[in-house]
C-alpha positions in Angstrom: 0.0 0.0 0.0 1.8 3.3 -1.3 1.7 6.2 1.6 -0.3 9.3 0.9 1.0 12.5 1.3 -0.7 15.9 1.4 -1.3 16.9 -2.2 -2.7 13.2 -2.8 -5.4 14.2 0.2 -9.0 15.9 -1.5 -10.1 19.1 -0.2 -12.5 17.7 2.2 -10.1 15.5 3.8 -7.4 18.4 3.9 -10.0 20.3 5.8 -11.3 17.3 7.7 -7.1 16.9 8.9 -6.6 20.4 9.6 -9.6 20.9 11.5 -9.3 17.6 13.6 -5.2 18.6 14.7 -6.4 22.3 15.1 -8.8 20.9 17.8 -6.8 18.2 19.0 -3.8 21.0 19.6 -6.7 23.3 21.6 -7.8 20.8 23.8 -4.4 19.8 24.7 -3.5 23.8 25.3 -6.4 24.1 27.5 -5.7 20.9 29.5 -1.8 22.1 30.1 -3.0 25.4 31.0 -5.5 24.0 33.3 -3.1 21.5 35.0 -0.3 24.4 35.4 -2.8 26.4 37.5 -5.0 23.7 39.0 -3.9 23.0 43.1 -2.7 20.1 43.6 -5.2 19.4 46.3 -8.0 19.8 42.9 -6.7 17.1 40.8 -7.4 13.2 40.9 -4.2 11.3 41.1 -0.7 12.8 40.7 -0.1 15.7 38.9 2.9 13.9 37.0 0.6 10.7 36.0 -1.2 14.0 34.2 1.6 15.3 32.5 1.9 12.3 30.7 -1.4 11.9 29.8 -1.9 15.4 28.0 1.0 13.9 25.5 -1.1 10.7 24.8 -3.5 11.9 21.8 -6.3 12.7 21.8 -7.7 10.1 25.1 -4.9 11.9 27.3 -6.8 15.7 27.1 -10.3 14.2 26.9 -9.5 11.7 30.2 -8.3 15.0 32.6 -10.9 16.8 31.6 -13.6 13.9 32.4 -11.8 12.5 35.4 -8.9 14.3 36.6 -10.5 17.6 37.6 -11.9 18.0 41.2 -15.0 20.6 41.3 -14.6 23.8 43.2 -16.6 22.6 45.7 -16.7 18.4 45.5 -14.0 15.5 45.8 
């Protein structure tokens, strides 16, 4: 099976690509910010076990987001 590159993509699946990274690397901005200025004492699990998540695309973002956050007020 010969590899693709770019210029053998269609328009739609350029788009498709760019939007899909474009999200993926805004999610994954958001969830670094986040962590950087989240207390310790507001995330589930350590902080470092986090770290690497954000780098493993795209469950690591989604995950901390779903289950590694601790509410303002809640466990």
């Amino acid at each position: 099976m010969k590899r693709r590159s770019w210029r053998d993509l269609s328009p739609g699946q350029r788009l498709a690509v760019s939007l899909s990274a474009s999200a993926e690397i805004a999610l994954t901005t958001l969830a670094v910010v986040d962590l950087m200025r989240r207390p310790r004492e507001r995330v589930r699990g350590p902080k470092a076990l986090w770290w690497a998540a954000l780098f493993v695309q795209p469950v690591g973002p989604i995950a901390y987001f779903w289950k590694g956050r601790r509410g303002a007020t809640g466990p």
